[in-house]
N, C-alpha and C positions, 0 to 999 in steps of 0.2 A: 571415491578418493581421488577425482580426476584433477580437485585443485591443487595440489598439492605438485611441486617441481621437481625437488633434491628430495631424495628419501635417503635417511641411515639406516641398516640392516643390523640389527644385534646380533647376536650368535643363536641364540636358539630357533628363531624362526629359520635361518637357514642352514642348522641342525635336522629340525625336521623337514626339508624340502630335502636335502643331499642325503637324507639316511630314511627316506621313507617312512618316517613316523608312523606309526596304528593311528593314531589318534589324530595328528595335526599335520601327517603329509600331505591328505587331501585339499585340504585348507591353504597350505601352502602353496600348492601348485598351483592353485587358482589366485590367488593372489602374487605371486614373483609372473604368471599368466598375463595377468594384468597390469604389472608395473612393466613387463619387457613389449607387449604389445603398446602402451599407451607413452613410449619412450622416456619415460622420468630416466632421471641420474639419480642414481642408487651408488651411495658407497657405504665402507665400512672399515673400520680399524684394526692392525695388526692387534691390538687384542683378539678382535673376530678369528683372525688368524690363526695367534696360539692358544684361546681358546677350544676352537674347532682341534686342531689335529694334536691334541692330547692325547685323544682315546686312537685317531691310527698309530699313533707311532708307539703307543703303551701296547697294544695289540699285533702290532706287526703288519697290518693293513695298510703297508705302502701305495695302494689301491686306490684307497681314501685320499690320500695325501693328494694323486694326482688329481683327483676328481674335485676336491678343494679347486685347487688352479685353475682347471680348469672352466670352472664353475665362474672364477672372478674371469678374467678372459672372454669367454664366450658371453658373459651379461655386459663386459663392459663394466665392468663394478671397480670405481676408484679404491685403492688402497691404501689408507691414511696413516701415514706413518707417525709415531705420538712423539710429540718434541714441547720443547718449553712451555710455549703458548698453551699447548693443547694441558699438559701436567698442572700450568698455575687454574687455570679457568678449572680442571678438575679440583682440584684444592678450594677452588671457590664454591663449586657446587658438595661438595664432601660438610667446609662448612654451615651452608643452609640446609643442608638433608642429610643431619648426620646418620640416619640409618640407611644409606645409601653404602653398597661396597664400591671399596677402590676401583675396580676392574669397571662397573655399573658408573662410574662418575667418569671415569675415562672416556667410556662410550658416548655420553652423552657431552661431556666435553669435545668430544670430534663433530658432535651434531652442531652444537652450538658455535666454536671456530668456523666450520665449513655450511655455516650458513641455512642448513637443512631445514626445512618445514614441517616434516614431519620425522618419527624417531619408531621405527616398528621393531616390536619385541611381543615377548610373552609373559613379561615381568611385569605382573597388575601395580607393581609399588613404587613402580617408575611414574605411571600416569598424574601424577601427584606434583611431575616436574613441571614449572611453567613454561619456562623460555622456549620449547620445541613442544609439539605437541606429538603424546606418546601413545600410541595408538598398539593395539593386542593382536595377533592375528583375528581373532575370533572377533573383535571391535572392527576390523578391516572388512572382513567376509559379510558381518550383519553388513556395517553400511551399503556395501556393494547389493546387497540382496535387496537392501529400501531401495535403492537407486531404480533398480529395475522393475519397482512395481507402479 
């Protein structure tokens, strides 16, 4: 995934890197591994945001909360704040993919404004999007694993 310059970070992928996943922490740490080593810009949207700290602050896991920020901070991860541009382009993708949710068009409306190359998530129903190209953790991990053979 070395071509690749600006990467968008959906919420679930770095879901399971900050909460240790069973299933897809491993995965994750090899890849946010590899996008912090190989220097990309990596951002993501105050959806990402209130997304994520849904569950600390329903929970009481002010803990979380910091480890959030921290987390943007320490990678270097722009924080995209969603404004006009960013709402009409989601309304425009909402209209071509109307099974797409709000929240899920916002996302990729920050990818698409901010230029991004690629778009990582875990939402296989995204991949379907043209404009950025939407790549799975699991689609991220194989590639890396051809690379190296």
């Amino acid at each position: 995934m070395t071509e690749f310059k600006r990467i968008f970070l959906d919420t679930t992928p770095l879901i399971y890197f900050l909460d240790d996943n069973e299933q897809y922490g491993e995965l994750t740490k090899a890849v946010f591994k590899e996008v912090y080593v190989s220097e990309k810009e990596v951002l993501t949207s105050a959806v990402t945001c209130m997304e994520y700290l849904v569950h600390p602050y329903r929970t009481g896991n002010l803990a979380k909360v910091d480890v959030f920020f921290e987390f943007i901070e320490d990678y270097g991860v722009d924080l995209i704040k969603i404004d006009t541009d960013i709402a009409e382009m989601a309304a425009k993708i909402r209209a071509t993919y109307s099974s797409f949710k709000p929240m899920d068009s916002l996302q990729l409306a920050v990818a698409v404004v901010y230029g991004c190359d690629l778009f990582l998530t875990n939402d296989k129903q995204l991949k379907q999007f043209t404009d950025v190209k939407c790549v799975t953790v699991e689609d991220w991990f194989e590639d890396y694993n051809k690379s190296l053979k």
